[in-house]
Every structure is written in C-alpha cells, then in structure tokens.
C-alpha positions in Angstrom: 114.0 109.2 103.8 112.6 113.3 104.5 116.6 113.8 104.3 117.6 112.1 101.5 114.2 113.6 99.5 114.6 117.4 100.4 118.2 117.0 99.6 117.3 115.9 96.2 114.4 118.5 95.9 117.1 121.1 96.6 119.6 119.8 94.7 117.3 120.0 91.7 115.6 122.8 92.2 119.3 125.1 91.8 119.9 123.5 89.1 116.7 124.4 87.2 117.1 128.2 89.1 120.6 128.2 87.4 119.4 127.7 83.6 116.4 129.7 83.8 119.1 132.4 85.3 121.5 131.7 82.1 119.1 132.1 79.5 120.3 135.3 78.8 123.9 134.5 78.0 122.6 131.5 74.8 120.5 133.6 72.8 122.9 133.2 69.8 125.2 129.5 68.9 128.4 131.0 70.2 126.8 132.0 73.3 124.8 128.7 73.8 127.9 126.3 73.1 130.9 128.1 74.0 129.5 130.8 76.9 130.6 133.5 74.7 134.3 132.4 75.2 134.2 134.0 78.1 134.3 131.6 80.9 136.7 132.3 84.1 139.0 129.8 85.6 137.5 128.4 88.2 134.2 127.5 86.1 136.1 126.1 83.7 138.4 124.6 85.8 135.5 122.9 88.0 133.2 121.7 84.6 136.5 120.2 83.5 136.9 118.3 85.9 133.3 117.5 86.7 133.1 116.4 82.9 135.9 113.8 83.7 134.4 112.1 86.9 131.4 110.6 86.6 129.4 107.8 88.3 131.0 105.5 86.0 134.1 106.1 87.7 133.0 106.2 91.6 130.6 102.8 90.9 132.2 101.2 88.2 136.0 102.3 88.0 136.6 102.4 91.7 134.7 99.1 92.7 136.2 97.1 90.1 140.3 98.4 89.6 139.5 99.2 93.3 139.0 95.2 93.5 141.8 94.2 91.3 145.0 96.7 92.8 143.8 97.1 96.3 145.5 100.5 97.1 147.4 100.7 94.7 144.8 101.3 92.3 145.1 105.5 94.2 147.8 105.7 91.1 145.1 105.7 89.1 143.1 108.6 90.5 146.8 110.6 91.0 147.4 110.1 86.7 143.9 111.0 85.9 145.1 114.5 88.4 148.8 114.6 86.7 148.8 113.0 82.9 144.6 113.2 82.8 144.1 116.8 84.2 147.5 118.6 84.7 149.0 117.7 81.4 146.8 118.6 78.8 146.2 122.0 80.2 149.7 122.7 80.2 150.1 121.2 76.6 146.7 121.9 74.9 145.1 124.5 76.6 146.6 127.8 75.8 147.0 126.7 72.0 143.4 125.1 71.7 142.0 128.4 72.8 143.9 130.8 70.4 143.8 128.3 67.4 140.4 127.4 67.6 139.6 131.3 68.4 141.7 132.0 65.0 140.1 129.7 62.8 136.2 130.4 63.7 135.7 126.6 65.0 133.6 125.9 67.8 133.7 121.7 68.2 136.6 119.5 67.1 134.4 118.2 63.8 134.8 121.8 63.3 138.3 122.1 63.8 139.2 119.5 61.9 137.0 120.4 58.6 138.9 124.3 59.1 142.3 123.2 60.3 142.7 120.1 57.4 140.3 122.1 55.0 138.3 119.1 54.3 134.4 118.6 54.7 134.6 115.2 54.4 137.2 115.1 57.5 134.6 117.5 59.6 131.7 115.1 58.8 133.3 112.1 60.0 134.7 113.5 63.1 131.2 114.7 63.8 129.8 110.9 62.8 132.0 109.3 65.2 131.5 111.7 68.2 128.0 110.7 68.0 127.8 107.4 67.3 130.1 106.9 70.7 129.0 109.3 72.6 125.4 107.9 72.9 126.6 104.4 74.3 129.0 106.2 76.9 126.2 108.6 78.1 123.8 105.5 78.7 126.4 104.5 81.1 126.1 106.9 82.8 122.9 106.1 83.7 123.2 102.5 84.6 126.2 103.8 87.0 123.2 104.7 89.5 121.1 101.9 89.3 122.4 100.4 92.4 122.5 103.4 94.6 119.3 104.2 94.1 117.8 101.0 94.8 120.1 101.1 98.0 118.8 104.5 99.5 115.2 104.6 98.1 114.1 101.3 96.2 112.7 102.6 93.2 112.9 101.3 89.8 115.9 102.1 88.0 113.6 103.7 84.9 112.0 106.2 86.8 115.8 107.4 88.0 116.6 107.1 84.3 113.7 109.5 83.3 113.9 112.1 86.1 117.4 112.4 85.6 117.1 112.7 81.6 114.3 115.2 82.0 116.0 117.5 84.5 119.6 117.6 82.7 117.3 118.8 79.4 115.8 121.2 81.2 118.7 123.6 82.6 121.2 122.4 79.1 117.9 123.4 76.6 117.2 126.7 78.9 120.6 127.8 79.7 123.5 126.2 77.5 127.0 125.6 78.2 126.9 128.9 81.2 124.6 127.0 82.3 126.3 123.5 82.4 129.3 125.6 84.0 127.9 127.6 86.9 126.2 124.1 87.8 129.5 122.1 87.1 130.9 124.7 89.8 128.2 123.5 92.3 128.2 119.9 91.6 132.2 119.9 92.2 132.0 121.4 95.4 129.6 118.7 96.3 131.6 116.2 95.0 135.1 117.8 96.8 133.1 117.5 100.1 131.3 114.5 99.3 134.5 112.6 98.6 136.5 113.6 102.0 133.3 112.5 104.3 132.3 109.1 102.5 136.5 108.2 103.0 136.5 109.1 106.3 132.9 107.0 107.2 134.0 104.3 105.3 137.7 103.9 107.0 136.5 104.4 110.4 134.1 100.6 110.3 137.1 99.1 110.6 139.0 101.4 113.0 139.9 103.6 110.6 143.1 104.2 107.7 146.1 101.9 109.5 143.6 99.4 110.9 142.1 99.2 107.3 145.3 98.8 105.6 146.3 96.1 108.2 143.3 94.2 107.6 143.8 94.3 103.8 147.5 93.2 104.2 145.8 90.1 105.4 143.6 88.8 102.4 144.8 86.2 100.3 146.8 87.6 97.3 148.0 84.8 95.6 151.9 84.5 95.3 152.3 88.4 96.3 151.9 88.2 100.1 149.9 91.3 100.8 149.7 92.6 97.6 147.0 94.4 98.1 148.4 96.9 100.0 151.7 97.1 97.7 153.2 100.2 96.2 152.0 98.7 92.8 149.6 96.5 93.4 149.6 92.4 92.4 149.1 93.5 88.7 151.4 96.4 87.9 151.3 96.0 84.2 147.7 95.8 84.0 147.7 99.0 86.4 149.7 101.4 83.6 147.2 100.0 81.1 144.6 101.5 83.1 146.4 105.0 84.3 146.9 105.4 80.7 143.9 104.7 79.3 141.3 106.6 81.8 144.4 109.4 81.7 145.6 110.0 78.6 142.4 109.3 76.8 140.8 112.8 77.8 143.9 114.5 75.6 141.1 113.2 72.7 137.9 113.3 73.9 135.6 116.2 72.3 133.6 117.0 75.7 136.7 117.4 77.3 138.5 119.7 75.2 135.7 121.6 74.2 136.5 123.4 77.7 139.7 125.2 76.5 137.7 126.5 73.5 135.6 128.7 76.2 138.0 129.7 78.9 138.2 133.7 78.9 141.9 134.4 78.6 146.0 133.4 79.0 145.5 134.3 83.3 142.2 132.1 83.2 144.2 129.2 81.8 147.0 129.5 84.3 144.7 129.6 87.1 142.6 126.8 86.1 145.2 125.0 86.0 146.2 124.7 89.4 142.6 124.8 90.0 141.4 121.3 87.9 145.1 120.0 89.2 143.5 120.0 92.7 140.4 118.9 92.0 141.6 115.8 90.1 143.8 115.0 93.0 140.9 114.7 95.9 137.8 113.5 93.7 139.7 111.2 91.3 142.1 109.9 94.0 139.8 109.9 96.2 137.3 107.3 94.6 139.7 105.0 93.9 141.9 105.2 97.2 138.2 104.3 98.8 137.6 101.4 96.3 141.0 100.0 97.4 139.4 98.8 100.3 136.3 97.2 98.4 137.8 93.9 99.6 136.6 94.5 103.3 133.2 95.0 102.7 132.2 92.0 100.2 133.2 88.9 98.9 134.0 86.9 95.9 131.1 85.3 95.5 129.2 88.6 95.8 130.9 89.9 93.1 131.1 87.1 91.0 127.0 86.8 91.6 126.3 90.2 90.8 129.4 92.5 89.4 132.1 95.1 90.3 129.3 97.8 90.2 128.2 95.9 93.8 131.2 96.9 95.6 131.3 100.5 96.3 127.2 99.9 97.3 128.0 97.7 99.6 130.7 99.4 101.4 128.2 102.7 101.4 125.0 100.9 102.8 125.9 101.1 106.3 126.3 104.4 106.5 124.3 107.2 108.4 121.3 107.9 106.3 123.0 112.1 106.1 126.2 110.2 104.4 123.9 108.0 102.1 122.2 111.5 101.2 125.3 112.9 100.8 126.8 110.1 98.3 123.8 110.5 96.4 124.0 113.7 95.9 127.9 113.2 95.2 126.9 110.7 92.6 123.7 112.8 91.1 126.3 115.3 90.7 129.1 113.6 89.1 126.7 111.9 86.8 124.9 115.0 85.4 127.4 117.3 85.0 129.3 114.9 82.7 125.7 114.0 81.4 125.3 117.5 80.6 128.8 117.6 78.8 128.4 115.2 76.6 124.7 116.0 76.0 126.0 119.9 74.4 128.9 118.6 72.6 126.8 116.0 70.7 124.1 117.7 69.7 126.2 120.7 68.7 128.5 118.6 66.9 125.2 117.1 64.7 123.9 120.8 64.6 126.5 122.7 63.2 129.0 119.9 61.9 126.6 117.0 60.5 123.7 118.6 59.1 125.6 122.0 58.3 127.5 120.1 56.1 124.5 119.0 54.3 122.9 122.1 54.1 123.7 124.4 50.2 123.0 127.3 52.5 123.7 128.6 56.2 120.8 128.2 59.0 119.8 131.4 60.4 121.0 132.1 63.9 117.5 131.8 65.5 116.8 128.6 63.4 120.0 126.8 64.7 118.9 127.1 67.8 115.9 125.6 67.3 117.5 122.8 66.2 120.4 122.6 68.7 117.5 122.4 71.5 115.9 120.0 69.7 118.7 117.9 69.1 119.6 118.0 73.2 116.3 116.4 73.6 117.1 113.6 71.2 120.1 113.0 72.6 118.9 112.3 76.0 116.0 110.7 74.7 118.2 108.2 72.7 120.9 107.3 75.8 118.1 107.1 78.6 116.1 104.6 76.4 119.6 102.5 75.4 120.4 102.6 79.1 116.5 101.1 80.4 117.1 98.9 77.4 120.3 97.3 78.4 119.7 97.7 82.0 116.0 95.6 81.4 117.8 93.3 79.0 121.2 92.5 79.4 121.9 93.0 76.4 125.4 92.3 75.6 126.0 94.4 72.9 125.4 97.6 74.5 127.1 96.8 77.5 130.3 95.9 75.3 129.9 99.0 73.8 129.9 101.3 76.5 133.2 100.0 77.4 134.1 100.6 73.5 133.6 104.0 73.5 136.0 105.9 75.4 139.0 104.0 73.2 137.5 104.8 70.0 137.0 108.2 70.6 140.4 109.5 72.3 142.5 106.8 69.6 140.7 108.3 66.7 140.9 112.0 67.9 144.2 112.2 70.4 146.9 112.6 67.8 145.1 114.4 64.8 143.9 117.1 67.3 147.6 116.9 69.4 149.5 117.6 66.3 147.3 119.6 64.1 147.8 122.5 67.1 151.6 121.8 66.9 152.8 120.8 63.6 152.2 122.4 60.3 153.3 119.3 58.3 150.1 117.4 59.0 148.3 115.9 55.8 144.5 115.3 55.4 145.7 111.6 54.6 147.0 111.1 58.2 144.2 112.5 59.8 141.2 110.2 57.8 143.7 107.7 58.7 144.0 108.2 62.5 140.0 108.0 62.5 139.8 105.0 61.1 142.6 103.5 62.2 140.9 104.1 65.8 137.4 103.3 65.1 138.3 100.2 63.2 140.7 99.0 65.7 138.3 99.5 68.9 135.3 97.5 66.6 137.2 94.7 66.3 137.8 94.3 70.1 133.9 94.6 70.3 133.2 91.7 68.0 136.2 90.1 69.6 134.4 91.1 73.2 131.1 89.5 71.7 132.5 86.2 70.2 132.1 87.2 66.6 136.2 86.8 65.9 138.4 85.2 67.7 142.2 86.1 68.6 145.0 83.3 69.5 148.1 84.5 72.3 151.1 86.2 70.5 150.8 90.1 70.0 147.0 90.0 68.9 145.7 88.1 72.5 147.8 90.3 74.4 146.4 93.8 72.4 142.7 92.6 72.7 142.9 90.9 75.5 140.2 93.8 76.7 139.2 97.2 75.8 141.4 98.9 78.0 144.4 96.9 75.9 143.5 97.6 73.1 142.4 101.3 73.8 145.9 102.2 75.0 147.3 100.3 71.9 144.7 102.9 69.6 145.8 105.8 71.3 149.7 105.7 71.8 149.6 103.6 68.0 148.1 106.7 66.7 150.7 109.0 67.7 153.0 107.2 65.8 150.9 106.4 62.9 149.8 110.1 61.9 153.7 111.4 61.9 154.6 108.7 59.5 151.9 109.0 57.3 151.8 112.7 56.7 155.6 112.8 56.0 154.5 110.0 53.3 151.4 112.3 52.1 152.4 115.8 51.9 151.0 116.2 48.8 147.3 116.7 50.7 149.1 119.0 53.7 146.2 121.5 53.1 147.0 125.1 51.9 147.1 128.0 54.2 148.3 126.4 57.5 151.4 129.2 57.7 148.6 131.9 57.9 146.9 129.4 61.0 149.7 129.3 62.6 150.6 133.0 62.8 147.7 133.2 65.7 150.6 131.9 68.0 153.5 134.3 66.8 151.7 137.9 65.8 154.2 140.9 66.1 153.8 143.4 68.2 155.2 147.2 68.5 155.9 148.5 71.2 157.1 152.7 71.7 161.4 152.5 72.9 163.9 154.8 73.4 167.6 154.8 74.5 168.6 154.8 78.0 172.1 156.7 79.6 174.4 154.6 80.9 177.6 155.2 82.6 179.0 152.4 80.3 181.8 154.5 77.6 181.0 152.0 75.1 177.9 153.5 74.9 
C-alpha cells in the first residue's frame, strides 16, 4: 500500500508542478488552446497518442474484443497504429496545420463556420461536440472503477472527485502546454507500463508459447482453436471494430485539434514516426494482453459482472510494484485523454457556442475567464454523469457512452476530410453529413434502449450495435457529402480559391545560367 500511495502522490504532484510551470505560455486564447502553435514533435506526437488510448480501451476495449477474438483481436491495436495513427498524419496533418493556420480557426466548429462561411454550420459543430463529448468523458471515469477497488478499496466517487479535481487543476493553470508536456510523461509511463504488465501477465502460465497453447485449447465452437487464429472466430465482426476504433479518430475534434498546434512541416514528419511507434506498443499492446483474458476468468464471471472484469482479474495477482505500475499506466491513460477532451470542449463552447451569440467580441482577458470556467463545468458535469450512472445503472447513459464516438467521427470525418481537399464542397453537404451522423447514431440508441425496434434484412444487420452502425455513419458519410455537394453547388461558399492558395503560394527564388560543355547550349 506505502508503494502504490507515494507512487500516486508523485504521480500527482508533477503533474500539478507541470501547469503551475506552463502558466506562462496561456496568458492569451491562442496560447491557452493551441500552445501558441508551437508544439515540437514529440509532444505532439506523445499527446496524440495519449489522447487516443485511454482506460476505456485497456479496461473495456481489451477485456471485452480481447474476449470475443482471442489474439486476434492484436489487429485491432496494429489498425488503431497504421489506419488510427499513421494514416491521418500522413493525410491530414500537414494540410490541417497550414489550412487551419490560413483561415484564423482554432477548433473544428471554427473551421467549419470559416471554411463553409456559415455561422449556423460552426454552431452546430460546436453543439454536437459537446453534447457527445460529456457522455464519453464520463467513461472515462467508470473505466477505473474496478482497479481501484482492486489495489486500494475505496469508493469509486472519491476516485471520480480526485481525479476530476486534479485534471482541472494543471488544464485551468496551464492549458494545452500544459496537457502536452504531461501527455509526454504519461506516455512514457504508459510505453513502460505496457511492456512489464505483458510480460507479468504471460509468465502465470509459463509465459507467450505456453499461453497461446493453453488458449488453443478452449472451446471455440465450430472453429477448433479459434482463438488463437490469424483472424479470430469472428472476422467480420473484427473489421467492424478495427474500423471503427481506427478510422473514427480521422473525425474526432480532440484528436485533430493536435495538428492545429504542431510547430512546423519537420515536426509533422517526425511525429509521425513518433505516434506510429507509440500506437504500435500501447494500442497493440492492450489488446494482444486481453487476448488472453480467457485464462484468467470464466463465463459466468463475465456474464455475472461484465467485460470491464477481465483485464482486473488477470492483473490482481500481480506483485503489488506491477499493480502500482498499472495504476499509474491507467491514471495516466485516463487523464491525459481526460484532459483532451476537457480543452477541446470548453474551448469549443467558449469561442464557437457563445461567440456566436455574442453582437460583440470578448476581450482577450475576459475569454479566459470564461474558458477556465467552462473547464470546471465540464468536469463537473462528466464526473457527476459518471457517479450517476456508475451508482445507478442507469441505462441511458451507459448506451450513450457507447454512442458517442460514432456520432462524433460520422458527423465530422468527411466534412473535415474533404473540406481540406476539395474546393467543390457545399454548405448543404456539410449540414447534411451532421445530421446524417447524429441522427443515424440516435436511432441505434433508442434502438439500444428498446424504444424502436429493427427486423433482420439490411436494418438488423446496420444496428445490430453501435459499432455497426458507427462504421456504417462514418464510411456512409464519405459517400453522402460528395454526392450531395455536386447536387448543391449553388451554396459552395465564396472565396474557397483564395483558402486554398495557403497550399500553393509562389515563391522566387535568385537564378542564373550555368556553362556547360553541351553545344546546344
């Protein structure tokens, strides 16, 4: 227990050091959302990354695909590295940070409302950010319910409320440098953290062949030893999973938001590689360890108390260093994303929602006020929706969680994909993409909570869960915005040549001829 408790008290005390440290660099809005644009590659790289894997993924995600593939469910960990991580820095990264740069925009509600040239289109974004952003950072919180009662047996509130109150504390004081230089910290933790647990956890049962041997021997059904396959017993219900915890960061606003801040061209090169790597271990490495959830607990165990129960159980007989060590892995994943999502929320209501409102500008000074304030509510709001739902059960909330992810990525993906790469794209396309993905992912929630009800055919096999029918949202939308804007260019807003010049300026250079030996010349 001394371990596990100065290890905490450490843990949070550099953090706190860290935002009081940062202070300096968010005196003004551009310097307490974005770092001044001036973030280096591996920061960026690391908060990335950091942002992406949470506690959600190494208690829920792992335990329960973990569960369902058996090893196989590593190809879910290697595309979050490769189509998650990989893809949309190579794609999105160098244009997000000119474009956004160009037009003056510091959150996507704000480059949607300067790139479409619509208010309307700026205040919705910013509506739907945070209206599904709350329900996924309460998640985030229930993710370490479990291990907490596991190493220390307190009640899952109190976690809730120290968490909450220490993630306000170095966001409010220090801003986004803040969340970065931490995000740095966190991921080495977590790169660490990762390696050990795998290697603990393998060597019960004589380690990686032994363990793979003794999971070629549980009962798969039809598929002899499926759960040591290339692909698992479910393969199609595998892709459905790579895509949808993969592709969906292409749309999220937390996640993007980190190519608006990376310093220069080099930086996004380098962090490339950099978040590439990262994905690889942390990501594969929490689900490659939940592959092997099936050796530690039973069906009944699950089926009694849930897929968050499986990666516990595997942990709790560790050494009481490792269970330190997964806590702090855990702590970390969980508050760097926390503190992600916390900044892009409230400055999306700051700046996007109630500057909309507003006949004239806040004063720098003033919008920070409110900024800080609105961290606080944020927090405040998810940490009482997660002790709620937690306390509760209530079904709504938990359905909603699950919800939000989908809604977010299919409502945002292709509008922000193609505004950066096509100058064709129509205001109608865009207000259609939104609601095309917000609508679609509320139905599978009153499908989800017995409110409508969906036969076989086409429509069972789209809702038949959220991760369906989240991958239908986000690869639908692709198609959806394309076709309607070459049916709408009438409200193709004006000006998008001189937005798009940012990627093509001309440059002079001095020249002068060179002698050759060539008599042509």
């Amino acid at each position: 227990m001394f371990i596990k408790v100065a290890l905490l008290i450490v843990f949070f005390a550099v953090f706190i050091c860290v935002g009081i440290i940062c202070r300096r660099q968010s005196t003004d809005v551009n310097g307490f959302v974005l770092g001044g644009r001036s973030v280096g590659p591996w920061l960026t790289a690391f908060a990335y990354g950091t942002s992406y894997f949470s506690a959600v993924i190494f208690v829920g995600y792992a335990g329960q695909f973990g569960w369902s593939f058996g090893v196989a469910s590593t190809w879910i960990g290697l595309g979050n590295a490769f189509i998650g991580s990989l893809m949309p820095w190579v794609i999105l990264g160098r244009r997000t940070r000119i474009m956004t740069q160009h037009l003056g925009s510091r959150t996507m509600p704000d480059f949607f409302g300067t790139r479409y040239d619509s208010v309307a289109l700026k205040i919705a974004a910013s509506a739907i950010t945070f209206l599904f952003l709350i329900p996924y950072t309460a998640s985030l919180f229930n993710g370490l319910s479990r291990l907490f009662r596991m190493a220390f047996n307190v009640d899952y509130a109190v976690c809730v409320v120290v968490m909450a109150v220490l993630t306000a504390v170095y966001v409010i004081v220090g801003g986004y440098m803040a969340t970065a230089v931490n995000d740095f910290i966190q991921g080495i933790i977590m790169l660490v953290g990762i390696v050990a647990v795998i290697g603990a956890v393998l060597a019960k049962h004589g380690g990686f062949m032994q363990s793979l041997v003794a999971m070629s021997k549980i009962d798969c059904g039809e598929l002899s030893g499926g759960y040591v396959s290339f692909f698992g017993p479910q393969p199609l219900y595998l892709l459905v999973v790579v895509l949808l915890t993969s592709l969906g960061t292409w749309g999220l606003p937390q996640m993007v938001g980190k190519f608006y801040a990376i310093k220069n061209e080099d930086s996004i090169k380098i962090g490339t590689g950099i978040s590439t790597f990262f994905a690889v271990v942390v990501a594969g490495g929490c689900y490659f360890l939940g592959g092997f959830g099936r050796l530690f607990t039973t069906q009944e165990v699950v089926s009694a108390q849930g897929f968050d129960s499986v990666v516990p159980t595997m942990l709790s007989g560790l050494s009481d260093l490792l269970i330190a060590v997964v806590l702090i892995l855990v702590l970390s994943a969980s508050m760097s994303t926390l503190s992600s999502l916390v900044l892009t929320s409230s400055s999306t209501l700051t700046l996007d929602f109630i500057g909309a409102f507003k006949k004239r500008k806040l004063a720098e000074k003033q919008n920070m006020v409110v900024l800080r304030c609105f961290v606080a509510v944020f927090i405040i709001i998810s940490a009482v929706i997660a002790i709620v739902q937690a306390k509760s059960r209530v079904t709504f909330i938990a359905q909603l969680m699950g919800i939000s992810w989908g809604a977010l990525s299919g409502a945002f993906l292709a509008p922000f994909l193609y505004g950066l790469y096509w100058k064709k794209v129509s205001r109608a396309a865009v207000a259609t993409g939104f609601v095309f993905g917000t609508v679609v992912m509320l139905c599978q929630l009153c499908i989800s909570l017995g409110w409508l009800h969906v036969s076989g055919g086409v429509l069972g096999f789209i809702f038949k869960n959220s991760l369906y029918s989240g991958v239908f949202t986000m690869l639908s939308s692709l198609v959806v915005v394309p076709l309607v804007s070459l049916l709408t260019q009438g409200t193709t807003p004006d000006g998008v040549d001189a937005m798009f010049q940012c990627y093509d300026r001309t440059v002079r250079v001095p020249a002068r001829d060179v002698l050759t030996d060539d008599k042509e010349n």
